[in-house]
ZAMARGU-4260 file (C-alpha; in steps of 0.2 Angstrom, whole numbers, plus 5000, padded with zeros to 4 digits):
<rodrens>
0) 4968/4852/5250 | 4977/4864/5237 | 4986/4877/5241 | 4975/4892/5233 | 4961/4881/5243
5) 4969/4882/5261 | 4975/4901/5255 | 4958/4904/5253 | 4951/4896/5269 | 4964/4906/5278
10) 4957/4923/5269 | 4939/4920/5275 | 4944/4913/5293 | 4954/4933/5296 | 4938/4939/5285
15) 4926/4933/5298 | 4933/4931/5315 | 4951/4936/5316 | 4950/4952/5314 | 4971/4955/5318
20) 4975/4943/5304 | 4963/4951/5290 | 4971/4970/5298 | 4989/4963/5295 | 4984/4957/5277
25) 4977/4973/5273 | 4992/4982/5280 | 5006/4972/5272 | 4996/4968/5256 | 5003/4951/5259
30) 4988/4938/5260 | 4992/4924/5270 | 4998/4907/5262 | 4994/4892/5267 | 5006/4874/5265
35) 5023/4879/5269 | 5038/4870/5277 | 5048/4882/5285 | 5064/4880/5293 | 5074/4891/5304
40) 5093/4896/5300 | 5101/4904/5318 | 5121/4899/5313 | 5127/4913/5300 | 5139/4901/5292
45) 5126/4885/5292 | 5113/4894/5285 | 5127/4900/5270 | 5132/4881/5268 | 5112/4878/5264
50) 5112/4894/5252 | 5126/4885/5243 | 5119/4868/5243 | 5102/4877/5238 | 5112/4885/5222
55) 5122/4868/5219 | 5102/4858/5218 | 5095/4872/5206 | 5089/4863/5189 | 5080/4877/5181
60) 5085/4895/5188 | 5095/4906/5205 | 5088/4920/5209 | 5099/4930/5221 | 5096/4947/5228
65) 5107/4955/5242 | 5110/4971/5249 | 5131/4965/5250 | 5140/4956/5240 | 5158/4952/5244
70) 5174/4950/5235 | 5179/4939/5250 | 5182/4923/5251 | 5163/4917/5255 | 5157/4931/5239
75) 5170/4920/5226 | 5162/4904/5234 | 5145/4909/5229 | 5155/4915/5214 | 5160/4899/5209
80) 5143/4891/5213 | 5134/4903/5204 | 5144/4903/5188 | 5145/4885/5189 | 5127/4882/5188
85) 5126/4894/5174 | 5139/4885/5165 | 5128/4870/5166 | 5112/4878/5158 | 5101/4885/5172
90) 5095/4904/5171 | 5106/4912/5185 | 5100/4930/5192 | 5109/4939/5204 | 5103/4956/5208
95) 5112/4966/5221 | 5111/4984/5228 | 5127/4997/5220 | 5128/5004/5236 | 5127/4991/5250
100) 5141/4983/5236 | 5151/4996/5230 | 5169/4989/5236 | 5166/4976/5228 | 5178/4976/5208
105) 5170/4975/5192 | 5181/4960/5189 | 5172/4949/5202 | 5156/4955/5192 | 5165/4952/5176
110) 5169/4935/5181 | 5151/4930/5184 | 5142/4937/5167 | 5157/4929/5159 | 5151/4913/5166
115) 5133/4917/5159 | 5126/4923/5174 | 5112/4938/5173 | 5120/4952/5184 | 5112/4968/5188
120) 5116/4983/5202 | 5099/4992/5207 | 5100/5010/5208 | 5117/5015/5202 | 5126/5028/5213
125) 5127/5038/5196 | 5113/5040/5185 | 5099/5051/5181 | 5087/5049/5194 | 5096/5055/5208
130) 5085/5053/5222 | 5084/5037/5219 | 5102/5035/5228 | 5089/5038/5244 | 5082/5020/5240
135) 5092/5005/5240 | 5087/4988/5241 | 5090/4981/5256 | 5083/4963/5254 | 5094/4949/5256
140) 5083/4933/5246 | 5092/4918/5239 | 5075/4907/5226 | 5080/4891/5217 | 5068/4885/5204
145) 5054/4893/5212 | 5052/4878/5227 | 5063/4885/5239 | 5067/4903/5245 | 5078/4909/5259
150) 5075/4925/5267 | 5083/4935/5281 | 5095/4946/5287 | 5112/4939/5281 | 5123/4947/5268
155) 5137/4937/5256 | 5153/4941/5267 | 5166/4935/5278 | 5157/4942/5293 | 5143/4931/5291
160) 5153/4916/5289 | 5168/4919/5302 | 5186/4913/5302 | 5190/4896/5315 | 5205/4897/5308
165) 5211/4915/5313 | 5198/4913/5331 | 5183/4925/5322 | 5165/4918/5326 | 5153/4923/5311
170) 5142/4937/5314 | 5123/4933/5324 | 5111/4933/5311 | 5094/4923/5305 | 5085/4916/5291
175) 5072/4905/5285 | 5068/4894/5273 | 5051/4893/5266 | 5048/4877/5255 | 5032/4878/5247
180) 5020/4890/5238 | 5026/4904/5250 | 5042/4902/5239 | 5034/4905/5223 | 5026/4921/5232
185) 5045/4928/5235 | 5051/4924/5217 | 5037/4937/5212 | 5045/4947/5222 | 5060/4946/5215
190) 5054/4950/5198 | 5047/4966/5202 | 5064/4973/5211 | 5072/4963/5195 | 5062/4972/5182
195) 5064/4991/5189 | 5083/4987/5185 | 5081/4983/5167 | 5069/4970/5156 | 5056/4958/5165
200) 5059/4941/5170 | 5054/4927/5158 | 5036/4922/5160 | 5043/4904/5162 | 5053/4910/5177
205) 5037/4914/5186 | 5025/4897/5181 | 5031/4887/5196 | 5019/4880/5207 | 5027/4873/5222
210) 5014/4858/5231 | 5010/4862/5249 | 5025/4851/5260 | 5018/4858/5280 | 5006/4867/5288
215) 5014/4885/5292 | 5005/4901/5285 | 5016/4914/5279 | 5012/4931/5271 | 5028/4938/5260
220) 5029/4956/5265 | 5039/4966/5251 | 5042/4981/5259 | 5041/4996/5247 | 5047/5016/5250
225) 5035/5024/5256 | 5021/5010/5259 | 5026/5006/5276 | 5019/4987/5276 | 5031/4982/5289
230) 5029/4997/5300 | 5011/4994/5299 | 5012/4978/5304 | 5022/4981/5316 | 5010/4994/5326
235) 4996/4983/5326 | 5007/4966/5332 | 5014/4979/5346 | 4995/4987/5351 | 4990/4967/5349
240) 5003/4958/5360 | 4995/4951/5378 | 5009/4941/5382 | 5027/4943/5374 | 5035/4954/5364
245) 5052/4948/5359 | 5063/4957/5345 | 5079/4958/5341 | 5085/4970/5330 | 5103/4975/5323
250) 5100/4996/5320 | 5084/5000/5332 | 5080/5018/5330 | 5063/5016/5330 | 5049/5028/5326
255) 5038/5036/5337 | 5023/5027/5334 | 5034/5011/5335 | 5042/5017/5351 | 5026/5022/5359
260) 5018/5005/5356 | 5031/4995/5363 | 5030/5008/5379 | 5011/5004/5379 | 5013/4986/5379
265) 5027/4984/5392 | 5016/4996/5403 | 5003/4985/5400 | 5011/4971/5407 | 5018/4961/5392
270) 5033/4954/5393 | 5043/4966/5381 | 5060/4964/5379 | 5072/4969/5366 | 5089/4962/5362
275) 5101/4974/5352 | 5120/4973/5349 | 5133/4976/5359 | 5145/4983/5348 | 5139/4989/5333
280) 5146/4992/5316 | 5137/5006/5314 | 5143/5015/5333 | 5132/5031/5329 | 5116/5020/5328
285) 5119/5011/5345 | 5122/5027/5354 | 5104/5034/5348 | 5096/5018/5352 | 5104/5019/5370
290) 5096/5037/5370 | 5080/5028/5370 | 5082/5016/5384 | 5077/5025/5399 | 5059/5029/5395
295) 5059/5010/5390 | 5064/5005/5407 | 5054/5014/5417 | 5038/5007/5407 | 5044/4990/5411
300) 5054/4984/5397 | 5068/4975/5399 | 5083/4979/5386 | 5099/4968/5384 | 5115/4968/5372
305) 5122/4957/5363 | 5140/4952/5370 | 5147/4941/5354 | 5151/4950/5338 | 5138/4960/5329
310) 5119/4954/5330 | 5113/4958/5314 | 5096/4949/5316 | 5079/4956/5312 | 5066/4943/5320
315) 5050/4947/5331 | 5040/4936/5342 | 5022/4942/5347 | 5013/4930/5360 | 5014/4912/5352
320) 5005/4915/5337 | 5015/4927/5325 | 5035/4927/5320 | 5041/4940/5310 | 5059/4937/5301
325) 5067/4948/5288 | 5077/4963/5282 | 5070/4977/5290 | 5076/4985/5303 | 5067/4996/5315
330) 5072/5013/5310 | 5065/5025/5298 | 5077/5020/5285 | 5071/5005/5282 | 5053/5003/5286
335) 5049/5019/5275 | 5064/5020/5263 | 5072/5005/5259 | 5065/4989/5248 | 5064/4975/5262
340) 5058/4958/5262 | 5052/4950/5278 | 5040/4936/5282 | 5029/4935/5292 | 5024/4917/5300
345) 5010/4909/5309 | 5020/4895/5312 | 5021/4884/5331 | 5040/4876/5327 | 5043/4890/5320
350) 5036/4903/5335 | 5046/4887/5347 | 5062/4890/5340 | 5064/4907/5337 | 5057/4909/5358
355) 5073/4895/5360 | 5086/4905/5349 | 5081/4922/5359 | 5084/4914/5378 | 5099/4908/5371
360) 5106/4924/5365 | 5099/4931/5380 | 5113/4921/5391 | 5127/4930/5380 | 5117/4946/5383
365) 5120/4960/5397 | 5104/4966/5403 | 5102/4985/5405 | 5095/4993/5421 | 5094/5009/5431
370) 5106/5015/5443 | 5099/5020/5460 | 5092/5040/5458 | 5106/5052/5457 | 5103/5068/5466
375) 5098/5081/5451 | 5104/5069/5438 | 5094/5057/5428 | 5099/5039/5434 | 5113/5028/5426
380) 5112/5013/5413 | 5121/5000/5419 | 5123/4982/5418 | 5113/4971/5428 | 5123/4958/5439
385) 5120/4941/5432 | 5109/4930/5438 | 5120/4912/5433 | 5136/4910/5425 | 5132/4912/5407
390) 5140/4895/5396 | 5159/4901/5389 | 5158/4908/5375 | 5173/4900/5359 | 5186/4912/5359
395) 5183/4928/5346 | 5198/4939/5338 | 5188/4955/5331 | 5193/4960/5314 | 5201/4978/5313
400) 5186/4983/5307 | 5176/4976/5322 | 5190/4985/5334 | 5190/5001/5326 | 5169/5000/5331
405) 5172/4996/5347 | 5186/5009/5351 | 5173/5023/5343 | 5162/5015/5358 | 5173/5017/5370
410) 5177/5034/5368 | 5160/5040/5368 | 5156/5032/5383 | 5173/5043/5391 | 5166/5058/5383
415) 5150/5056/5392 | 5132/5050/5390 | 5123/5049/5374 | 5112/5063/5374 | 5126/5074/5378
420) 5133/5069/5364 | 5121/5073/5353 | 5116/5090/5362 | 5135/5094/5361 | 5137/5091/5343
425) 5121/5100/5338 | 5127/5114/5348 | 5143/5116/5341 | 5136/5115/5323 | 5123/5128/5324
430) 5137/5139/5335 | 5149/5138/5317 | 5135/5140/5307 | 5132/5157/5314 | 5149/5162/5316
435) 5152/5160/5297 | 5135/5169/5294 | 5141/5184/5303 | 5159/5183/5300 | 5156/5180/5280
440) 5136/5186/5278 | 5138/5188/5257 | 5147/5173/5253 | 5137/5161/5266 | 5120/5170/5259
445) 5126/5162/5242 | 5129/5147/5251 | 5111/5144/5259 | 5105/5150/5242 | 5114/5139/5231
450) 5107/5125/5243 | 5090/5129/5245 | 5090/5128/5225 | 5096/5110/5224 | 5085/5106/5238
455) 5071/5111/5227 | 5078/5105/5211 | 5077/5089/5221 | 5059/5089/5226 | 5054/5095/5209
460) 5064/5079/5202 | 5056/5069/5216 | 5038/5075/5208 | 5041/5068/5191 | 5049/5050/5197
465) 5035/5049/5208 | 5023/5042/5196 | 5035/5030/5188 | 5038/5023/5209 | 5018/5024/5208
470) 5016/5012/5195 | 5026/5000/5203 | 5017/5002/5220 | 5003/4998/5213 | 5012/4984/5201
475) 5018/4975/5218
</rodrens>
């Protein structure tokens, strides 16, 4: 059986009687693809080992996209891999996001199109659409001659590899590998985040048509501002669930609809559980998904961090039929802003060994609970006792960077709880915002006017880019 064939049989089986998978093709405009191998990557550093064996194997082209791209030590490996393979005649792309790399110098992008190597920033921080400084390109994507494709969460950096030597354990993160025609599915979209930085793809870079190798389905979900696919399919994976509901997530913020689907499905009675990090590099971020964690609670869900150094994984497990690995996060910023790529898998070994990967973490997780009720105040988060001595963890010396994280943790916890924060800081805002009013009424009149005019300046640029974003939604 072809892959188009079993892609086809897969189409009319959610057509006719599975209504959910037919509902998440819709909402994703992913169709489901039959044949594929998958493989999942839970070791940061082993799954960047396979990235550079991946690059060192390629015959015909790379085709790298990622949000971050180091001048470290583990961005001038790729470095050298990548312009060594350019040096040797294969059509090396490497498309990465002018934000998520902007510390990294023009001399280690120099070095590479020197090399021969096809380098482009998307969205550059200065141009002349500046909204488009709003949209960055958060997919993290790695395609060799259009057979295999990686796709996950982790970034080109020494965080994701860590450092035995000076004791620092790489960051938690996940990919998969998809072997097959699901790969050739994610080098399409790579040419059309390629393209909107500059001329199309070859047609030759797109001919490859990769023979089935396993029996996973998988739909390539290329996430889009303003289309929502992920969040979509979210919702009705959340309103579907009957038996688990297992994510982890690096920056969960989620929306309301999100949120209220994950209450509705832990009141339910599904086993929901979410697993989050610890200590965050972003701090601000943890303490507003802490702000959510009560109401989560009392609905029956069960919440836990991540005690190692930062979880950066994006993955989701819906009863024992759907796995969900990618680049989004749950938060607005990414299911409606960002461009993302995620996967999403009907896959058994795949299901198995995430399910094994997430009881794992779970054991170098804290679980968080309720305190006993509090006479007129709402009750305490704490952590839950353990039940068994979790394994010993390798020793792990943070960066100063990681400590700097946690000591802005620490001090928030001493100044108080999270929604006092938030309430604190809000209050003190609007308080200076009317003290300058009335103290200065003429010059902060020019103020709010001057800003109200760039606001609109803004939405009237937003107008006229609009159709240009229109015709590649409707391109993708």
């Amino acid at each position: 059986m072809t892959a188009s064939t079993f892609a086809s049989l897969s189409y009319e089986r959610s057509g006719d009687g599975d209504q959910l998978g037919f509902a998440i093709e819709r909402a994703t405009g992913a169709r489901p693809i039959g044949g594929n191998l998958v493989r999942h990557h839970a070791d940061s550093g082993a799954a960047l080992e396979t990235m550079l064996e991946r690059i060192a194997g390629a015959r015909a082209w790379v085709h790298l996209e990622n949000y971050i791209v180091r001048d470290d030590r583990t961005g001038r490996r790729f470095a050298d891999a990548l312009a060594a393979r350019a040096r040797l005649g294969v059509r090396v792309r490497v498309l990465y996001d002018a934000f998520g790399s902007f510390g990294t110098s023009r001399r280690f992008w120099s070095r590479l199109t020197d090399a021969g190597v096809d380098v482009r920033a998307f969205h550059p921080i200065v141009s002349t659409h500046p909204l488009d400084v709003f949209a960055r390109d958060h997919r993290k994507l790695l395609v060799t001659d259009g057979l295999h494709a990686m796709i996950g969460g982790l970034c080109i950096g020494d965080e994701w590899a860590g450092d035995a030597a000076r004791q620092r354990r790489p960051w938690r993160d996940t990919m998969v590998t998809v072997s097959g025609p699901g790969a050739a599915a994610a080098d399409r979209a790579f040419s059309r985040t390629w393209e909107l930085a500059g001329v199309p793809l070859p047609p030759e870079e797109l001919e490859a048509d990769p023979a089935e190798c396993g029996s996973a389905i998988v739909r390539v979900v290329s996430g889009i501002p303003g289309r929502a696919r992920v969040y979509r399919a979210l919702q009705l994976l959340a309103a579907s669930a009957r038996e688990r509901l297992w994510i982890t997530d690096a920056y969960l913020v989620a929306p309301a609809p999100v949120y209220a689907g994950l209450l509705d499905a832990a009141r339910a009675g599904v086993d929901v559980r979410l697993l989050v990090p610890g200590t965050s590099d972003l701090p601000v971020v943890r303490n507003f998904t802490r702000a959510g964690y009560r109401e989560l609670l009392r609905a029956g869900a069960r919440v836990f961090e991540w005690q190692g150094p930062m979880l950066h994984a994006k993955t989701l497990l819906a009863d024992q039929r759907w796995a969900r690995v990618g680049s989004s996060n749950l938060n607005v910023t990414s299911l409606l802003g960002n461009y993302e790529l995620d996967v999403v898998a009907e896959c058994a070994d795949l299901s198995a060994d995430l399910a094994r990967q997430f009881l794992r973490d779970l054991a170098s997780s804290r679980e968080v609970v309720l305190s006993g009720k509090r006479r007129f105040l709402p009750r305490r988060l704490v952590g839950a006792p353990a039940a068994a001595a979790p394994a010993p963890e390798p020793a792990h010396k943070r960066s100063g960077y990681e400590l700097g994280t946690v000591a802005v943790v620490a001090l928030r916890r001493v100044a108080g709880g999270v929604r006092r924060t938030i309430a604190a800081t809000t209050a003190f805002v609007f308080s200076l915002l009317g003290a300058l009013l009335l103290a200065f009424p003429r010059f902060m009149s020019i103020v709010l006017g001057f800003g109200a005019f760039i606001v609109a300046l803004g939405f009237a640029i937003y107008a006229l880019e609009r159709r240009r974003a229109q015709e590649f939604e409707d391109a993708a």
